[in-house]
C-alpha positions as CSV (number, residue, x, y, z in Angstrom):
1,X,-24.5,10.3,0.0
2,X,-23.3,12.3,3.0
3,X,-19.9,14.4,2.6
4,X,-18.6,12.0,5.6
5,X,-19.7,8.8,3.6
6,X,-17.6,10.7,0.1
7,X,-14.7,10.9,2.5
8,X,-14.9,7.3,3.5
9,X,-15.1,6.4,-0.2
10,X,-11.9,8.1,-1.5
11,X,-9.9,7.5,2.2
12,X,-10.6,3.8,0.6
13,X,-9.9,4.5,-2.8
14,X,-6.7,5.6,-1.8
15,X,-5.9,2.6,0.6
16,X,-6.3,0.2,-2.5
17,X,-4.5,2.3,-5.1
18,X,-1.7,2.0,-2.2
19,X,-2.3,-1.8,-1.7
20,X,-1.6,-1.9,-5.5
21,X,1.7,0.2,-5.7
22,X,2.8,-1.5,-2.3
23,X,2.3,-5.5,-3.7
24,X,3.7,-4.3,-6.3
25,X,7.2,-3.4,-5.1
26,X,6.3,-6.5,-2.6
27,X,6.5,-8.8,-5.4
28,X,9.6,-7.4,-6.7
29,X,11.2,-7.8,-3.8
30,X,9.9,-11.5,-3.6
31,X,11.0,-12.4,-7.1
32,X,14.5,-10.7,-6.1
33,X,14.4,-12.9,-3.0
34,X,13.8,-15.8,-5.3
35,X,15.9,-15.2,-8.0
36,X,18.6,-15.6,-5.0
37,X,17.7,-18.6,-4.0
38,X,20.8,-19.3,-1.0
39,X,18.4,-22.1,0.3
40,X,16.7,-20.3,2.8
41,X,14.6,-18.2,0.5
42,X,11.1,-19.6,0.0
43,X,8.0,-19.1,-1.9
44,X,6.8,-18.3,1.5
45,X,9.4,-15.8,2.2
46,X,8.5,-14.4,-1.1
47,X,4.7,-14.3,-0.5
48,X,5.6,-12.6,3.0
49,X,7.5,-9.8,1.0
50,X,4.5,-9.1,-1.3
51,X,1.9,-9.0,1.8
52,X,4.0,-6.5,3.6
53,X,4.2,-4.4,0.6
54,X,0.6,-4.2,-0.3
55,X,0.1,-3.5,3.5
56,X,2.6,-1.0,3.9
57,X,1.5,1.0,0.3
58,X,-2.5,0.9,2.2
59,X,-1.0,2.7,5.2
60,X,1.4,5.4,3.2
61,X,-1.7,5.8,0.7
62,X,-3.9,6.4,3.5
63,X,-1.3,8.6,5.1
64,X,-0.8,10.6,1.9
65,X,-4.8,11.0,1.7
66,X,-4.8,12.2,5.1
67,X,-2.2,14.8,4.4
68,X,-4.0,16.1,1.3
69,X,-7.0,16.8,3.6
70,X,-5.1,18.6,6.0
71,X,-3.5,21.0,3.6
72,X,-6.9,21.1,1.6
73,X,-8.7,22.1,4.4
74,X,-5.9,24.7,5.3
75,X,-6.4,26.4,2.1
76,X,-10.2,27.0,3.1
């Protein structure tokens, strides 16, 4: 395995641990949503908030990733 194909690997590894914290807090916000329940709040509302999440915790975990490179690399 090449170093580029290791960096791929935890760049990835770090996307799903973000997906996981991300739906997470996405399906706590959809249960909160629910728990409302003012009529306009829907399972699909709720479903909505849980995607988002799990998309936005990829993208921050990815983020962070990229940030621990960058000040790995500085310390070279």
């Amino acid at each position: 395995m090449t170093e580029a194909e290791k960096e791929a690997v935890k760049a990835t590894a770090a996307a799903g641990v973000g997906a996981g914290v991300g739906g997470a807090g996405g399906a706590s916000v959809g249960v909160l949503e629910l728990a409302a329940a003012q009529g306009t709040v829907t399972g699909l509302t709720a479903g909505l908030a849980i995607g988002f999440g799990a998309v936005a915790g990829a993208l921050l975990g990815l983020a962070g990733y990229g940030v621990y490179r960058r000040l790995r690399k500085a310390k070279e």
